[in-house]
Legacy VTK file of the C-alpha trace (Angstrom):
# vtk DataFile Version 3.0
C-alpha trace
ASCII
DATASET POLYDATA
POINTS 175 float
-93.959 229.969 -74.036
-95.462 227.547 -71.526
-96.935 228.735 -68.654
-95.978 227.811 -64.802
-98.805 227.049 -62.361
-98.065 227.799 -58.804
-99.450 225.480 -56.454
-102.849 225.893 -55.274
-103.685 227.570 -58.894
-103.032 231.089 -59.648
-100.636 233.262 -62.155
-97.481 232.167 -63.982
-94.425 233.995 -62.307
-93.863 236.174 -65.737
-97.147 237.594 -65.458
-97.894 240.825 -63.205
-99.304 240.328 -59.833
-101.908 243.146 -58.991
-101.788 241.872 -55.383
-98.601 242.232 -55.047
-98.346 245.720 -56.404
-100.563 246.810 -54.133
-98.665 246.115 -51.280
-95.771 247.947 -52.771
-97.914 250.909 -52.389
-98.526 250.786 -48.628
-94.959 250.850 -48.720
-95.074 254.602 -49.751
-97.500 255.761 -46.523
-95.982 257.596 -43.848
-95.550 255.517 -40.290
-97.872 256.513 -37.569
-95.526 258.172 -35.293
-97.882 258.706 -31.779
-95.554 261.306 -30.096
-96.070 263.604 -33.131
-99.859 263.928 -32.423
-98.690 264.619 -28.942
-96.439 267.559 -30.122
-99.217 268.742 -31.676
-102.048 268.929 -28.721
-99.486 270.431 -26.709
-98.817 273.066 -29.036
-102.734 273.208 -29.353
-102.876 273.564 -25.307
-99.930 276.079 -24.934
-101.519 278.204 -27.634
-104.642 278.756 -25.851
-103.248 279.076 -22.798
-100.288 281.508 -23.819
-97.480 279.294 -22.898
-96.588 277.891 -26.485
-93.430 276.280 -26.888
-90.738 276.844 -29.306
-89.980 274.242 -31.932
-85.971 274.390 -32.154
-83.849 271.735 -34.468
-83.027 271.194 -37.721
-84.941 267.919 -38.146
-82.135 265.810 -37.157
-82.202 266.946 -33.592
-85.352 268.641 -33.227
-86.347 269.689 -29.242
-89.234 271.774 -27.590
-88.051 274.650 -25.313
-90.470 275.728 -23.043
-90.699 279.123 -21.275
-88.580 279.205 -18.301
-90.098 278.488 -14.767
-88.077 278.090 -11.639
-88.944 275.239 -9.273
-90.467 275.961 -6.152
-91.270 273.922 -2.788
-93.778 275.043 -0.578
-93.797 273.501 2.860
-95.683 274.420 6.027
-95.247 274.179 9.921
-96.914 274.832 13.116
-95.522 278.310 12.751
-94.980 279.201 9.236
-94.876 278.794 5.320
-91.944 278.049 3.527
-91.127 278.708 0.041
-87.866 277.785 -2.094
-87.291 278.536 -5.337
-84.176 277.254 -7.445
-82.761 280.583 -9.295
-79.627 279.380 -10.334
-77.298 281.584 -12.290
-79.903 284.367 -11.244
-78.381 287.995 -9.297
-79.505 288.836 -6.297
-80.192 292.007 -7.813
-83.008 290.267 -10.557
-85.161 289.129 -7.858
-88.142 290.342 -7.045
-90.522 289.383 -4.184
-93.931 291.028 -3.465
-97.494 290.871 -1.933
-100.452 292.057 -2.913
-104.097 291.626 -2.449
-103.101 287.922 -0.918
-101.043 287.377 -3.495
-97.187 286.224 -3.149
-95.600 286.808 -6.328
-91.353 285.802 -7.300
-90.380 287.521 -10.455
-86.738 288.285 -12.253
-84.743 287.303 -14.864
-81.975 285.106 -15.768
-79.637 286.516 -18.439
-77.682 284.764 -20.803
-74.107 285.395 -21.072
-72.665 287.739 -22.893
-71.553 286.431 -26.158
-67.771 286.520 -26.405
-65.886 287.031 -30.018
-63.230 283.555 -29.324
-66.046 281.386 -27.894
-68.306 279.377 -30.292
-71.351 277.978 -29.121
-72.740 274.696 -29.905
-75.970 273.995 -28.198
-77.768 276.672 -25.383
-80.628 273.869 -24.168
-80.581 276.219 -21.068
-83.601 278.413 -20.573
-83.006 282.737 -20.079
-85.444 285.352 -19.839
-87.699 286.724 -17.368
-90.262 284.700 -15.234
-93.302 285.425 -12.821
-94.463 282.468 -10.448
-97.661 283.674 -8.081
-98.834 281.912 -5.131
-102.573 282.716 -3.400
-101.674 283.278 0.636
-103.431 280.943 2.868
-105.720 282.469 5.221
-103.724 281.931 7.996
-100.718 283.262 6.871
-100.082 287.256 8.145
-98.718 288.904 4.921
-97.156 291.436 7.316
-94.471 288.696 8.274
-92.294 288.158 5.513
-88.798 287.666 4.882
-86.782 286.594 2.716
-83.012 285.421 1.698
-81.338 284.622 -1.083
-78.427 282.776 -0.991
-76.517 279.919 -3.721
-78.792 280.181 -6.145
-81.693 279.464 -3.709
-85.097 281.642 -2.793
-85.562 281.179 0.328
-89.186 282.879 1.701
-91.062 282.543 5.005
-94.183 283.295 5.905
-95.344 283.383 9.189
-98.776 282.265 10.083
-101.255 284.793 11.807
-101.067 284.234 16.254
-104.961 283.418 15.631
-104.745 281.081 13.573
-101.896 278.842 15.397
-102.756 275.969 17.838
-103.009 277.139 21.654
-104.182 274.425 24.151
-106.774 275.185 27.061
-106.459 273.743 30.608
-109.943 272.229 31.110
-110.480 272.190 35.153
-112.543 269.176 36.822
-115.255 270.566 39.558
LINES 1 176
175 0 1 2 3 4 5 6 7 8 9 10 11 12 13 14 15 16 17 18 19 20 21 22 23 24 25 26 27 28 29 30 31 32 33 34 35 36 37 38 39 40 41 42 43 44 45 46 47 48 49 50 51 52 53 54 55 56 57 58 59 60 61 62 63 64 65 66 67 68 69 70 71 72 73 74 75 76 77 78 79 80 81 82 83 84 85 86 87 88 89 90 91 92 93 94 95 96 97 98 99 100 101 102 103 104 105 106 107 108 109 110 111 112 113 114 115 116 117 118 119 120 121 122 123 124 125 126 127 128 129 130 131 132 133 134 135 136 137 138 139 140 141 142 143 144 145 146 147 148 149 150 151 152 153 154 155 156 157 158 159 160 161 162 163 164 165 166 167 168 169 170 171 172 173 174
């Protein structure tokens, strides 16, 4: 059997090609995927802060579900603070709303529904369980002056500020 030449010199086309073997190789190695390495520093993070997540899926449809904060906007006045917290599908009853030691603290809990025997579930994404979100008072606000309503699924908590502590204007008189 005569052998073929390729151009440029080099091996006959019956004869093995190392090269290209190892190429088939790298084949074989597992792609970099850079999101992965994110999963993992934020399950490194949650861990040592207390706040890890749950890894849910089967591998097809794999998700993180995180522990289950509600959303809060804190906006201020002349006269006041104002907090509002989304607590949807939470009772009145589960809410909670103290202070202490300058401390403003929202806590409850949002159940999940009771199962029901003729009702199959196919994906819960939605968070339950009890949460705690604490705010340090300014120093202007007077912890004595509180209120708050709940109403639609919305906290709604002011917070007056202390009479020192809000803007008063002095006549200045011309001799």
């Amino acid at each position: 059997m005569k052998r073929q030449a390729f151009p440029g010199g080099g091996r006959a086309a019956n004869e093995p090609n190392r090269q290209r073997r190892k190429y088939t190789h790298m084949n074989a190695l597992t792609r970099w995927d850079p999101f992965k390495e994110m999963d993992e520093l934020q399950r490194r993070l949650g861990s040592i802060f207390g706040l890890a997540p749950k890894r849910v899926g089967t591998g097809k449809e794999d998700m993180t579900v995180a522990q289950w904060l509600p959303l809060v906007d804190i906006t201020e006045d002349d006269k006041e603070y104002l907090i509002k917290a989304e607590l949807p599908e939470v009772k009145k009853d589960e809410v909670k709303v103290t202070v202490e030691s300058g401390v403003l603290t929202l806590s409850g809990e949002r159940k999940f529904e009771k199962e029901e025997n003729n009702k199959r579930y196919h994906r819960v994404e939605r968070a339950y369980g009890s949460f705690t979100r604490s705010f340090t008072l300014p120093d202007d606000a007077d912890a004595a002056k509180i209120t708050a309503e709940f109403k639609d699924g919305l906290l709604t908590v002011r917070l007056a500020k202390s009479e020192h502590a809000q803007p008063k204007s002095v006549e200045v008189k011309f001799s």
